[in-house]
Backbone bond lengths (Angstrom), bond angles and torsions (degrees), N, CA, C in turn:
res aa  C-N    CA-C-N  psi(-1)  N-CA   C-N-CA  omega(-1)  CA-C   N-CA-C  phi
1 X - - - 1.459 - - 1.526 110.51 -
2 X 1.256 117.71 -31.38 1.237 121.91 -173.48 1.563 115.43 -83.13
3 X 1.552 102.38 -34.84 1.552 86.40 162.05 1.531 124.76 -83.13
4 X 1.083 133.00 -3.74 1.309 139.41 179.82 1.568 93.11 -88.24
5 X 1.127 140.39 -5.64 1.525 131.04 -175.84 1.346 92.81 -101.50
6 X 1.126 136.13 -53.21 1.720 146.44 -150.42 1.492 86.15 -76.55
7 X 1.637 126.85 -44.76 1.298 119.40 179.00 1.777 125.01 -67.22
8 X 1.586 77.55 -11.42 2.152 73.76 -173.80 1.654 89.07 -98.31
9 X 1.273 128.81 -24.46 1.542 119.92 171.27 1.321 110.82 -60.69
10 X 1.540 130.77 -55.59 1.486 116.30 -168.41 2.007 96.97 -80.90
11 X 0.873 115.66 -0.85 1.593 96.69 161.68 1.038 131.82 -106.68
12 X 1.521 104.03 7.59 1.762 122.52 164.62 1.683 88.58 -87.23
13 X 1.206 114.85 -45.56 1.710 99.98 -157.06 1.264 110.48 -66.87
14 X 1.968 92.90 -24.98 2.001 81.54 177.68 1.131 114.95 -68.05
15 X 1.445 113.52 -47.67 1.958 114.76 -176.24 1.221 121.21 -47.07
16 X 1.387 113.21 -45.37 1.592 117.43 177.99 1.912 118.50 -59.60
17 X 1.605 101.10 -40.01 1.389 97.44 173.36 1.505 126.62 -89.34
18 X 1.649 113.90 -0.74 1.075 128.66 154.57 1.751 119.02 -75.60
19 X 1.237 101.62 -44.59 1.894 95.46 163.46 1.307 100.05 -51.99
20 X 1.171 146.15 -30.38 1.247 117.58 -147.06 1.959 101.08 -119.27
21 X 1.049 113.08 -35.08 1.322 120.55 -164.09 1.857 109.04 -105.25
22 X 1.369 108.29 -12.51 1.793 105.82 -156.10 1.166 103.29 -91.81
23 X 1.586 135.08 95.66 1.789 124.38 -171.08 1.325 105.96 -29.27
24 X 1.403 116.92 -68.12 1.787 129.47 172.18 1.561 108.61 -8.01
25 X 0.611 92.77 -96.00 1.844 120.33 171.95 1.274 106.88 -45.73
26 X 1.250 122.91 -28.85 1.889 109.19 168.48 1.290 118.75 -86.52
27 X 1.770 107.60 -32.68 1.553 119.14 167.84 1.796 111.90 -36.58
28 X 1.194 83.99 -46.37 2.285 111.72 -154.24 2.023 92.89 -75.34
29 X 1.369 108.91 -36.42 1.235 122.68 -162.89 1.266 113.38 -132.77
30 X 1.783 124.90 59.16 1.389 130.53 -174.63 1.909 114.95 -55.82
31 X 1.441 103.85 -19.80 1.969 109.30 172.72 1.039 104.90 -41.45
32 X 1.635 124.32 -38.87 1.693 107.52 -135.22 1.916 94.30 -117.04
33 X 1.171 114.37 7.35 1.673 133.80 155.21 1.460 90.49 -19.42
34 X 1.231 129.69 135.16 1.535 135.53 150.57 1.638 98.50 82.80
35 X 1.306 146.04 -12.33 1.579 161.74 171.71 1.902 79.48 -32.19
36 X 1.329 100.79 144.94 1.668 102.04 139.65 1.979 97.35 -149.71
37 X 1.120 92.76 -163.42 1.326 130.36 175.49 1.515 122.66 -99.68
38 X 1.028 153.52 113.01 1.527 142.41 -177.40 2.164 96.49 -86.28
39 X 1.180 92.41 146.84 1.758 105.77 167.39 1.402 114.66 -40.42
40 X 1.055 120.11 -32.33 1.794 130.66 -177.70 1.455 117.40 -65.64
41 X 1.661 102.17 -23.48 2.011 115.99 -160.22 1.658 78.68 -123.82
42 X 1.455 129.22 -54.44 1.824 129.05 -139.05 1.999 94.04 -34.03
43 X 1.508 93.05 -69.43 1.747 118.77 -177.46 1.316 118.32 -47.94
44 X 1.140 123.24 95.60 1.505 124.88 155.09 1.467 125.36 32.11
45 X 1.811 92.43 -88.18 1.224 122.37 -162.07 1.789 92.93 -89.75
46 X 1.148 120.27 -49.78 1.483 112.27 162.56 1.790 130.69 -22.61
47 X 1.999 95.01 -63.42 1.552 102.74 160.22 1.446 115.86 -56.58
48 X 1.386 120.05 -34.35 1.803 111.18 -174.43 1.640 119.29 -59.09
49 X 1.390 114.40 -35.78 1.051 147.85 163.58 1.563 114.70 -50.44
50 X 1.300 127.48 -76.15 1.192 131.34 -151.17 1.842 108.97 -112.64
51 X 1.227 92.46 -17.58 2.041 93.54 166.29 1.332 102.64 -65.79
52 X 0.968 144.38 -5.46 1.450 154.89 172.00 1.717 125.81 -55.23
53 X 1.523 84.76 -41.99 1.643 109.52 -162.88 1.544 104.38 -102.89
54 X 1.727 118.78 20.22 1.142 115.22 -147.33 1.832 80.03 -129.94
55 X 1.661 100.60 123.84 1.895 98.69 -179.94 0.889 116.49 -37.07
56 X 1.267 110.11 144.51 1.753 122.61 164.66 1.736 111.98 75.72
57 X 1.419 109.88 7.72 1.570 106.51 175.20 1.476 116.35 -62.59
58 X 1.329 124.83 -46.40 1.101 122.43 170.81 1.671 132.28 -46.51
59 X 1.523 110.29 -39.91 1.700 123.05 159.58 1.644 100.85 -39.45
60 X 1.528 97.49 -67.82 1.962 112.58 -168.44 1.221 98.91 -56.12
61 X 1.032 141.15 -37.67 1.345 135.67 -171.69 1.819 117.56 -79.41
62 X 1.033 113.27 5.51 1.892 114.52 -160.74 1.667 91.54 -151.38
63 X 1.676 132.44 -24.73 1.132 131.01 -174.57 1.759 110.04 -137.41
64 X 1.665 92.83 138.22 1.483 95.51 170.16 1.288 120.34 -84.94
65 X 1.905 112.47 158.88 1.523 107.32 165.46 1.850 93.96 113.09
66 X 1.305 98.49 -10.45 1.694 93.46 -163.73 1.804 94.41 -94.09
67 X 1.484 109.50 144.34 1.201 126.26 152.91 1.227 168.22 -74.85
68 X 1.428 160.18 119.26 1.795 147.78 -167.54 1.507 76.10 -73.01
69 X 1.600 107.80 129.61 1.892 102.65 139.77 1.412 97.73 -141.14
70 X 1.601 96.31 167.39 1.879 95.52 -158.13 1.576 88.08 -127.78
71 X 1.688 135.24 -1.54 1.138 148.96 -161.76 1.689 101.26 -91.50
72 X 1.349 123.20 -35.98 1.284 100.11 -148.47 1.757 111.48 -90.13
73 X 1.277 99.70 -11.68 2.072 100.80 -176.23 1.212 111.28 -96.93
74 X 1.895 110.64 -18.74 1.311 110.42 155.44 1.427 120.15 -131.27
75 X 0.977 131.91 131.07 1.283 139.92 -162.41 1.777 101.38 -74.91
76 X 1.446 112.91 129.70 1.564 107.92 177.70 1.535 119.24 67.79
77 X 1.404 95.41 6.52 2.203 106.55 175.39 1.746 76.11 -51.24
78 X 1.467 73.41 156.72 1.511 121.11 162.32 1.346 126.49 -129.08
79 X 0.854 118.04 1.18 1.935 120.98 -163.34 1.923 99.59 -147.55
80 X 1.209 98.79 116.38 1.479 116.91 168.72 1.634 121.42 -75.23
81 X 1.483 95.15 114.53 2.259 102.78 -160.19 1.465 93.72 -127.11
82 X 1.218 126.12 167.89 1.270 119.46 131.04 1.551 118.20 -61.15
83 X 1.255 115.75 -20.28 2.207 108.75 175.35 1.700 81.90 -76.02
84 X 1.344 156.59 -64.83 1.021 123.89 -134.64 1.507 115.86 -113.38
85 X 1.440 123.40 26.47 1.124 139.21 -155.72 1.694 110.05 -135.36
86 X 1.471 119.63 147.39 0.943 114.64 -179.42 1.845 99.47 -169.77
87 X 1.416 124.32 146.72 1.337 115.10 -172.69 1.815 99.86 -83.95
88 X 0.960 116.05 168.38 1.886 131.50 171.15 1.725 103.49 -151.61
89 X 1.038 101.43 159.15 1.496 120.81 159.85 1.635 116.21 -59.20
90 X 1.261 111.73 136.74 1.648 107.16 -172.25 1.745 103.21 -59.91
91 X 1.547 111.04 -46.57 1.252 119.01 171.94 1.946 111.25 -26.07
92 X 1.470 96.83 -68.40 1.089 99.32 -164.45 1.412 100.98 -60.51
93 X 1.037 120.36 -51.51 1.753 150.96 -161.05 1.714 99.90 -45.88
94 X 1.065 130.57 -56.31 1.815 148.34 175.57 1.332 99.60 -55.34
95 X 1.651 114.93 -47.66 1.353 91.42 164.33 1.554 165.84 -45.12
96 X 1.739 102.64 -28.05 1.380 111.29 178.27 1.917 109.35 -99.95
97 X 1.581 114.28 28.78 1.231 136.64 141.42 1.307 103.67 -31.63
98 X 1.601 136.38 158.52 1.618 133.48 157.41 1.191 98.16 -96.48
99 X 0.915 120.95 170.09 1.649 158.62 -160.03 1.331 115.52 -69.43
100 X 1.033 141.34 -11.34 1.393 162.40 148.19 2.001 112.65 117.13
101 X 1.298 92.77 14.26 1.853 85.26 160.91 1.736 117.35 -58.90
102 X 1.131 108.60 159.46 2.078 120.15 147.58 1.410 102.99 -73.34
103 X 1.792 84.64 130.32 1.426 90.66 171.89 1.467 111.91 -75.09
104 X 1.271 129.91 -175.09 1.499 123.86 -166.25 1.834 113.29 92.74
105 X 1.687 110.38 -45.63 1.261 94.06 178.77 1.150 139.87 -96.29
106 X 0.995 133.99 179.27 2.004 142.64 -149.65 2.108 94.01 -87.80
107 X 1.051 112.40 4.71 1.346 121.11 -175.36 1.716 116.60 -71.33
108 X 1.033 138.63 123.25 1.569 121.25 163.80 1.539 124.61 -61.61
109 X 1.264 129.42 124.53 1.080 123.78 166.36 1.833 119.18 -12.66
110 X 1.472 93.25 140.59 1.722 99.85 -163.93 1.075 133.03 45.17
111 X 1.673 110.71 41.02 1.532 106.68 176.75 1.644 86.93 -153.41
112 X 1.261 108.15 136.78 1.410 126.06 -157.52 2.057 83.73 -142.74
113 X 1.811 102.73 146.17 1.163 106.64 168.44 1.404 128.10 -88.73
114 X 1.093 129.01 138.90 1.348 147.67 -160.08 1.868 114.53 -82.99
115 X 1.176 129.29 173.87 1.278 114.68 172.16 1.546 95.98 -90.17
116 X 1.303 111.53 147.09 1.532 142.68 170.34 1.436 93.10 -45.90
117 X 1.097 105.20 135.77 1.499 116.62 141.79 1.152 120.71 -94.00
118 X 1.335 148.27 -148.42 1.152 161.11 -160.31 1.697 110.49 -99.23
119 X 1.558 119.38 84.76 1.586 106.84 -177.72 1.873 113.29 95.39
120 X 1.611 106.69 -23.50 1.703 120.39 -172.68 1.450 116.40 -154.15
121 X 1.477 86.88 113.28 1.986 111.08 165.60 1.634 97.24 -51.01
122 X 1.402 110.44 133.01 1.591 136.53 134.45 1.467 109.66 -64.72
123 X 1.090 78.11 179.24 1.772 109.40 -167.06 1.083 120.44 179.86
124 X 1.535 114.44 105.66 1.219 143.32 -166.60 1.583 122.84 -97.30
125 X 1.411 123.29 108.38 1.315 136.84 167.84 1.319 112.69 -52.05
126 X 1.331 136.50 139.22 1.425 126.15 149.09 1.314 98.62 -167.21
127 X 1.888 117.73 147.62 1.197 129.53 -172.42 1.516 105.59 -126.63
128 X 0.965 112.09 143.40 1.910 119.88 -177.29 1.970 92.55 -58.81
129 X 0.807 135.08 142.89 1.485 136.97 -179.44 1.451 99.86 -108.96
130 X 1.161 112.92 -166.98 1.161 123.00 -156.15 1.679 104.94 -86.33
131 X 1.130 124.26 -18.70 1.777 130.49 -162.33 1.536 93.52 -98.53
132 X 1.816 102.36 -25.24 1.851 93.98 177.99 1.711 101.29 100.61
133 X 1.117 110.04 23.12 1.679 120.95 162.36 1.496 103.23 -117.13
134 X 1.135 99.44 149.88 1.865 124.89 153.01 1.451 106.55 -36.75
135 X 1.303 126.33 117.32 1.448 129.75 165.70 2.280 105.37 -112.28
136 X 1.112 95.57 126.83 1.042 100.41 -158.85 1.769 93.16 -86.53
137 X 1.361 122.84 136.34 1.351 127.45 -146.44 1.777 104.51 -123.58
138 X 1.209 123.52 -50.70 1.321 152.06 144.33 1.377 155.33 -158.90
139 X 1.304 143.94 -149.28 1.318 127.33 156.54 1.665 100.28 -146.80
140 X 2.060 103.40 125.04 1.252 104.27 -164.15 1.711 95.32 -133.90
141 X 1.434 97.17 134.75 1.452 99.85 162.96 1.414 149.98 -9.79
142 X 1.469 100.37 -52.01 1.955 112.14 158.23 1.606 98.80 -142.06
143 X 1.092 83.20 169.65 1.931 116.94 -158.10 1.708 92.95 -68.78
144 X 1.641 120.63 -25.07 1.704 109.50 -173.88 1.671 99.61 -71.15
145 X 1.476 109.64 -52.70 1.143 133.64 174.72 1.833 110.93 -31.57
146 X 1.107 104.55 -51.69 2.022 119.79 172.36 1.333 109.13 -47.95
147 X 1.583 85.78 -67.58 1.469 91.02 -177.99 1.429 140.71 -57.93
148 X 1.423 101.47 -42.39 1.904 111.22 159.02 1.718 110.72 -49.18
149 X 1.445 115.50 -46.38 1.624 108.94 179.92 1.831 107.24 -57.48
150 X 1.594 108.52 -44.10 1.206 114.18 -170.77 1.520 113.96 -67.21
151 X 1.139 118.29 -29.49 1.718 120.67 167.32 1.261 118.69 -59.15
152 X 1.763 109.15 -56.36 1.411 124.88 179.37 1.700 104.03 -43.85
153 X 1.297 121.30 -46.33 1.709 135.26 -166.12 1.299 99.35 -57.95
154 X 1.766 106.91 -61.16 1.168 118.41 -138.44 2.167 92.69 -75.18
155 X 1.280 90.80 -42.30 1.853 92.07 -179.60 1.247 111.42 -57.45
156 X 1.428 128.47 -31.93 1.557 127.99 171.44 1.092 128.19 -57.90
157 X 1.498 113.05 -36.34 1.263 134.04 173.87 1.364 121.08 -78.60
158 X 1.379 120.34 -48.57 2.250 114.83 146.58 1.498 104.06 -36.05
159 X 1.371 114.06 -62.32 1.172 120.10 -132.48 1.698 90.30 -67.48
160 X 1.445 120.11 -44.84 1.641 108.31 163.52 0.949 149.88 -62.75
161 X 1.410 108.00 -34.78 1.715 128.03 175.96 1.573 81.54 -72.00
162 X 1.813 140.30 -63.49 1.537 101.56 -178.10 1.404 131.82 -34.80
163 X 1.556 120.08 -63.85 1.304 124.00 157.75 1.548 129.84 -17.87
164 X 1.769 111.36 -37.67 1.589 113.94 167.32 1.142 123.13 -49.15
165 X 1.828 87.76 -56.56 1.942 101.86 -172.61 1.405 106.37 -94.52
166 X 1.224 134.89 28.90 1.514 126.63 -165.38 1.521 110.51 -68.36
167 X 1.457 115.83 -24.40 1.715 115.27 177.20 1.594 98.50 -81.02
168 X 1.120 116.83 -30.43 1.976 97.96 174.29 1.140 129.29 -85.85
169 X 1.335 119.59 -9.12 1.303 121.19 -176.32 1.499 126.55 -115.57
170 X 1.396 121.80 104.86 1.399 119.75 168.81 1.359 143.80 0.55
171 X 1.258 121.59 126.74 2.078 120.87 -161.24 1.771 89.24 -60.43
172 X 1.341 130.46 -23.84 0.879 137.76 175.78 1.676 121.42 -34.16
173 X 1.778 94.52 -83.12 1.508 124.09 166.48 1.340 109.59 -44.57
174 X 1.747 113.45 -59.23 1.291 113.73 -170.57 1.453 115.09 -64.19
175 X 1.050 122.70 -29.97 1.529 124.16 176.65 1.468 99.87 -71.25
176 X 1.435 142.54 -51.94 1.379 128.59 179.78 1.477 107.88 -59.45
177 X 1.205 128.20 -44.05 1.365 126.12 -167.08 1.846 117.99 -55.65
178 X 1.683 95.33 -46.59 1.381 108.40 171.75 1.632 108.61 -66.28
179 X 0.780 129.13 -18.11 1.576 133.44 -151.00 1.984 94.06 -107.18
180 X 1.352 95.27 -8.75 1.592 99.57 178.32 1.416 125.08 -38.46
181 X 1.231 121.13 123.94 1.879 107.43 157.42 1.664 105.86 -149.16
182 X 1.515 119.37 114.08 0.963 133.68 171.50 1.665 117.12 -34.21
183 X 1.241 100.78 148.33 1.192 119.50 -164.34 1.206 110.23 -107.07
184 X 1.545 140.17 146.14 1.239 135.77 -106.74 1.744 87.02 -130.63
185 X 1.655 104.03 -64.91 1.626 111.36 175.17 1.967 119.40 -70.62
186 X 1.404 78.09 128.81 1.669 87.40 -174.31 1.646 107.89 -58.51
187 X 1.607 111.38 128.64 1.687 94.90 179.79 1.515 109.01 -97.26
């Protein structure tokens, strides 16, 4: 058991410092542009050590499917810590994906434009769901309007998948998760 654990740690440590450092992988994955590593995770034997102390390690460590995310205690982190890190369920984890706009445009997260009607732009809600597709949410007059439906969706949808995993996951996690509110600028 113990070597099968030490093996899923150094192939977390590679992925994580490959999100962040591997041109390849930044080309393929322009989000994680500016990503680093903090001194606590960079080192090997450092990460063996201190990914430990990081919520929900114990779940990741005894169950598959579970995740590193560095998004959820701070919104728009960039740098992978034990302060800004914590494991989730991939389920849950796919969720705080955006909404499926291009980044670049003047759009709020989860709101993508609609076909014209006659004289007036739509505006289309949609939240990554739980399988990690586009769930189509509604179609509202202006893009503020989208976006309020798309928050409302997207918090219902934490707010249950918490409820799934609520025995594995820390008063910690669970208190950020409930405490959720989507974020407005596409990252």
């Amino acid at each position: 058991m113990m070597g099968t654990l030490n093996k899923r740690l150094k192939n977390l440590h590679s992925m994580m410092v490959s999100r962040c450092y591997d041109d390849k992988y930044l080309r393929r994955n322009p989000n994680y542009k500016g990503c680093t590593v903090s001194e606590d995770f960079y080192e090997l034997e450092n990460f063996m050590i201190n990914i430990r102390k990081v919520s929900n390690f114990e779940v990741w460590a005894t169950q598959e499917g579970w995740q590193l995310d560095k998004d959820l205690f701070v919104q728009n982190n960039k740098v992978y810590s034990v302060a800004t890190c914590c494991f989730l369920p991939k389920k849950l984890n796919i969720t705080f994906q955006g909404g499926g706009q291009k980044k670049g445009n003047d759009l709020p997260n989860g709101v993508v434009v609609g076909k014209a009607r006659v004289g007036a732009a739509t505006y289309i809600a949609q939240c990554v769901g739980d399988k990690g597709s586009n769930r189509h949410v509604g179609t509202y007059p202006t893009a503020e309007e989208a976006f309020i439906a798309y928050s409302k969706a997207k918090q219902r949808l934490v707010a249950r998948l918490t409820f799934d995993y609520f025995e594995h996951l820390d008063d910690i996690t669970i208190d950020k998760l409930l405490s959720y509110t989507p974020h407005k600028e596409y990252r």
